[in-house]
N, C-alpha and C positions, 0 to 999 in steps of 0.2 A: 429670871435669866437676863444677864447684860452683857454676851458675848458679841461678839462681829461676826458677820458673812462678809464677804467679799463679791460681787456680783460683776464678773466682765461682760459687757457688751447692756447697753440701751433698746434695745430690740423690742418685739410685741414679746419676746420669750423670755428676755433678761427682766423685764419690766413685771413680768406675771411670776417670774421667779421670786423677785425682789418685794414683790404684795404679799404673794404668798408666805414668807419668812418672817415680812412684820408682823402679817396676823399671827405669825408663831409667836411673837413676842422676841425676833430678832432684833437685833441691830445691825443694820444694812448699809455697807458703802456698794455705791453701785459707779463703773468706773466706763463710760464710754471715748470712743476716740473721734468721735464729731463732736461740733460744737452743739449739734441740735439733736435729741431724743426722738425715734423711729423714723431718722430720715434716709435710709437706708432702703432695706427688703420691706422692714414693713410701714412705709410711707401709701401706697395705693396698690395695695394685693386685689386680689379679686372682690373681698369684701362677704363671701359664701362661707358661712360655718355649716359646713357640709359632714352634719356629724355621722350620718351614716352611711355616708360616698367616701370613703379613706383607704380602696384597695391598691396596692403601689402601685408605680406604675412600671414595675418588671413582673413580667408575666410570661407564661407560654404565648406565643405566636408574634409577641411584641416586635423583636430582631426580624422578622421579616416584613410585620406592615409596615415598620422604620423605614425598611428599603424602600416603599414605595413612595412614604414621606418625604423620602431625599429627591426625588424626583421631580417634587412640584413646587413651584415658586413658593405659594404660599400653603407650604406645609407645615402644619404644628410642631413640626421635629425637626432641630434643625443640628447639624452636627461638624465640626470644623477638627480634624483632625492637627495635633499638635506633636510639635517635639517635645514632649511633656511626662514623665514618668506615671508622675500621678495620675494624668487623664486617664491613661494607658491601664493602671492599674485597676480605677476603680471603673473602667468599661467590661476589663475581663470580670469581675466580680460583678456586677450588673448582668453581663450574661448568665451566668450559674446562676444568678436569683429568678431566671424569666423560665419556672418552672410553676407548670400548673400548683404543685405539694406546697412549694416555698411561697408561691404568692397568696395561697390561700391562710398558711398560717402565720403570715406575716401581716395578713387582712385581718385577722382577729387580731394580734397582738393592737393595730391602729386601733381598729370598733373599740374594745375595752378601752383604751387611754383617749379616746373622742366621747365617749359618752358622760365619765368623769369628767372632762371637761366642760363638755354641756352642764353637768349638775353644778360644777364648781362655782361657773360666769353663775348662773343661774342664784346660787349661794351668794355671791358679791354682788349681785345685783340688790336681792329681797333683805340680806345681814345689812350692810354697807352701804344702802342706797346709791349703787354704784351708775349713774346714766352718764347722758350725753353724746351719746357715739353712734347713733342711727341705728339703734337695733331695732330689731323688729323680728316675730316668729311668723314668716309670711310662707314659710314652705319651700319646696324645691322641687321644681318639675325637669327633669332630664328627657330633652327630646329627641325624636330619630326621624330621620330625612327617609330613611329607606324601611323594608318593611322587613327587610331578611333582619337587619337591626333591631329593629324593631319588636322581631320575634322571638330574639336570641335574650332580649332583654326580659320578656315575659316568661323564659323560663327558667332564668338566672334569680328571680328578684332575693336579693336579702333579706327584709323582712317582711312576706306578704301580711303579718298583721296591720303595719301602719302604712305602706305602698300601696297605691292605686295606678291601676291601667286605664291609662283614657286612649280612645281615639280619637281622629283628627276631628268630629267634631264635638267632643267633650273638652277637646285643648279650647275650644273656642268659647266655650261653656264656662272654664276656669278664668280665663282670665283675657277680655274682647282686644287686647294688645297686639292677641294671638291670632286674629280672624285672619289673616292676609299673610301667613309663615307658612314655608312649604312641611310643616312635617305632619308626618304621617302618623301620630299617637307618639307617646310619653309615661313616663310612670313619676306619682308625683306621690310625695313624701310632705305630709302638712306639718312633722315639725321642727322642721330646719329654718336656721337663721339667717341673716345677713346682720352685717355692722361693719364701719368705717372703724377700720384696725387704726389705722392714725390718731384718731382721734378716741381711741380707748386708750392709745398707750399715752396719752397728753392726761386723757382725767386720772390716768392712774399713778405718773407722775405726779397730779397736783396732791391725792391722797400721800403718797408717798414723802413727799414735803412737808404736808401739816401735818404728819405722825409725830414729827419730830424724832421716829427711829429710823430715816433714811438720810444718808450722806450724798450728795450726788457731785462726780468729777467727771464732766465737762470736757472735750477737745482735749483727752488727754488720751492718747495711745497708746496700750503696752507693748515695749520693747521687746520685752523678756518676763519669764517666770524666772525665779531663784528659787534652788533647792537644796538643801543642807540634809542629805538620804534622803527617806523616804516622805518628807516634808515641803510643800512649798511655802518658803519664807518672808518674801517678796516678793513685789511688783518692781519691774525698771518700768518706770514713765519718763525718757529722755534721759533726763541726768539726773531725776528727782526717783527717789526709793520710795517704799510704801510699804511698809510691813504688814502681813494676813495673818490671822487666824486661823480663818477657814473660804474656801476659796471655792466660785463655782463660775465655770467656763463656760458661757451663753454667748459667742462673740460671730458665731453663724460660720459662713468658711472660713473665715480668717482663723479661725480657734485652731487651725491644723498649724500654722503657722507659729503659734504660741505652744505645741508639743513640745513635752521634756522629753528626757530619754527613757526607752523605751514605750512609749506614749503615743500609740499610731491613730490615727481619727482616719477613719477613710470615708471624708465630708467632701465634695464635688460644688463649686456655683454651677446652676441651672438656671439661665437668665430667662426670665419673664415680662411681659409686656404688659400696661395695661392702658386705655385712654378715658378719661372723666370728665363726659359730657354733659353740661349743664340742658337740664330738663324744663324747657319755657309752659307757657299756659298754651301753647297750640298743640304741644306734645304730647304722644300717647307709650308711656313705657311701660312695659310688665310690672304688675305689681308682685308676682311672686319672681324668686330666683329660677334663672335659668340658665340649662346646663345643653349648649348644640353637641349632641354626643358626635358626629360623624364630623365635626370641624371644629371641635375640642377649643370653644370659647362658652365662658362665661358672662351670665347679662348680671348684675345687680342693681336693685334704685337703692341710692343711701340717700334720703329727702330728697330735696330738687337736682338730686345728680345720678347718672347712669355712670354704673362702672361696668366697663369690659375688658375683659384681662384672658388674656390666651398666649398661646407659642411656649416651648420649652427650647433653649438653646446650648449645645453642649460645647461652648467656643471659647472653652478660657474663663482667663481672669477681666476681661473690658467688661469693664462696664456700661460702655457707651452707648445713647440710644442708637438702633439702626433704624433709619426713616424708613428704608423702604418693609420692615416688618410692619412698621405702624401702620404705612398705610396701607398695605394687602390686610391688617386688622380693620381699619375704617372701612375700605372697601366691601369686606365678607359683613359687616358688623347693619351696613346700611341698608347690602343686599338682604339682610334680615332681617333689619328691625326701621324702617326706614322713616319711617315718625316717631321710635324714640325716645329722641335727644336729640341736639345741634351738634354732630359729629365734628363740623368743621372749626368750632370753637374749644374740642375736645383737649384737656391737659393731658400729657404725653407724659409716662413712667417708664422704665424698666429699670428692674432689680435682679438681684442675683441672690437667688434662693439654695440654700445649703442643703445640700441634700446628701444620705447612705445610698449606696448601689439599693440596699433592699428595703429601701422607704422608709426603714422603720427608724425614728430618730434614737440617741445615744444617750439615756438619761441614766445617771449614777454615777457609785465611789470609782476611785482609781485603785495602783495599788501604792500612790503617794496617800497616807494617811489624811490630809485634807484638805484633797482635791476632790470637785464633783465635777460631772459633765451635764451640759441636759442645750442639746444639741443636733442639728441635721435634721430639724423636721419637714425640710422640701418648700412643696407648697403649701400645706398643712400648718405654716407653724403660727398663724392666727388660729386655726380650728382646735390644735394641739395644745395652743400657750398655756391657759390657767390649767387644766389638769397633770399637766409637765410639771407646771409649779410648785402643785401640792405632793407631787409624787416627790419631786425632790427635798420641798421640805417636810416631809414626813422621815425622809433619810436623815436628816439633820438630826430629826426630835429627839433629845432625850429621851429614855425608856420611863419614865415619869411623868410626862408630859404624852396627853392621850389627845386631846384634838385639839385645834383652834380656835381663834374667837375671829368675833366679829371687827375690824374695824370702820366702827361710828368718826363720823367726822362732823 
């Protein structure tokens, strides 16, 4: 095979797209509009490959705990109404989806394409000798402040084969970080992951370079699609053209903006926070991942760094940080965990995370003959990325072409 893909957007999604296609035996231009690769949403995500936490987050009852969210300074929901169509639009469809029927089958549709993924990383790690990136299979304990939580959780569990119920002093049992946190029991999942998404999408970059079947363009922003019917023909990059092949849309929310006609994305930014405290020898951080269910932050260690990453914001296109989210994050994050990390040395993020009203990201053909989408994975789209990849390039494969190889480097 010595055809091209076309690959928009640098992302942890475009980037696991773009590996995915070479091990097809593609030929890959991959075309970002920064001058630096994952510096964007996925620069410092939460860092939790949460493969079997993937339920959306529109649900029954959601629309009204929202309300109460809106209420509190340092609420995880935060919502800015706009003159905006779009917002407009895709809040009314966010409502219709916060239905017990709809979040449950849109919870599997996630689990199936998260666990894929788990096999896939998993595939490019042991094929590929893929490291680097702070992974590690440390588990994931989701804990509860309160007990009615607590209890709700115990009769919800998804999968009681491999979830465990501890109480508050088996949390201390797991892991002694824990001895001095107010919660009240947890349920913990021993095989979930953590890794520095940045720094995956960097090694996966360098493989993708010394393939010698990947092209990479750099600070270059698309314009425009071009389409001649049911074909897209080109890229505008400025005043420079770019002829495709075949073409696949990874450009996170911006990719609504690049729709041809007829071509709707209903993809939303949900801006996210996170801070990345360096972990001294006096410090005591969790070794496993942590989920505060009742103040909907995340703890991760990626080596000598604590990542905390919380807040969903529904305010637009800014991307700007807002101090005072971070530090109602520092503050909740210290009253938690107050040895740790050095919170006050903490590196400051927020990104805007692409997200569908119903969680579920957008991967496939169009009805442009070749065009593909694979798009809108939320927060999810480090947990999402490589099996998004494969799902897409298996849409590619010729019907000749049965699986993939490894690439050795």
């Amino acid at each position: 095979m010595n055809q091209q893909v076309t690959v928009i957007g640098g992302g942890v999604v475009g980037l696991a797209t773009a590996y995915a296609l070479v091990r097809d035996g593609w030929q890959v231009e991959l075309v970002e509009a920064r001058d630096r690769l994952a510096s964007a949403t996925s620069f410092a995500n939460g860092g939790q490959l949460s493969y079997r936490y993937v339920a959306p987050l529109a649900d029954a009852g959601v629309p009204w705990q929202a309300l109460g969210w809106l209420l509190r300074g340092d609420s995880p929901l935060r919502l800015r109404l706009r003159l905006d169509p779009v917002q407009w639009r895709w809040l009314a469809a966010f409502l219709l989806a916060c239905r017990r029927s709809v979040n449950r089958r849109n919870a599997a549709q996630l689990l199936n394409l998260a666990l894929h993924s788990q096999t896939a990383l998993q595939r490019w790690r042991e094929e590929d000798g893929l490291d680097g990136f702070a992974w590690r299979r440390n588990g994931k304990l989701v804990a509860f402040r309160t007990q009615r939580a607590f209890a709700q959780a115990r009769a919800q569990l998804l999968d009681p084969d491999t979830q465990q119920i501890l109480d508050a002093m088996a949390l201390r049992g797991l892991d002694p970080a824990l001895a001095e946190t107010p919660f009240v029991g947890g349920v913990f999942t021993a095989a979930e992951e953590v890794a520095d998404c940045h720094r995956f999408c960097l090694r996966l970059a360098e493989r993708l370079q010394a393939s010698g079947r990947c092209r990479m363009l750099l600070g270059q922003p698309v314009t425009r699609l071009v389409a001649q019917g049911q074909r897209v023909v080109e890229l505008q990059l400025g005043q420079q053209h770019v002829a495709v092949q075949r073409l696949v849309l990874c450009a996170g929310h911006r990719s609504a903006a690049l729709a041809l006609p007829g071509l709707k994305l209903p993809v939303y930014p949900l801006k996210g926070y996170s801070l990345t405290a360096p972990i001294g020898a006096t410090h005591e951080a969790p070794e496993v991942s942590l989920t505060d269910y009742e103040r909907k932050i995340v703890y991760a260690r990626l080596d000598d760094q604590l990542r905390v990453a919380a807040m969903v914001d529904i305010v637009g296109y800014d991307e700007s940080v807002d101090v005072g989210r971070l530090r109602s994050m520092r503050r909740l994050a210290w009253e938690t965990l107050p040895q740790a990390a050095d919170y006050q040395q903490a590196v400051e993020w927020a990104g805007m995370r692409p997200a569908t009203p119903s969680g579920v990201p957008i991967i496939g053909a169009t009805h442009y003959r070749n065009l593909w989408l694979n798009l809108g994975h939320g927060a999810l789209g480090f947990t999402l990325a490589c099996g998004s990849g494969e799902r897409l390039a298996k849409m590619l494969r010729p019907a000749s072409q049965t699986s993939s190889h490894a690439l050795l480097l």
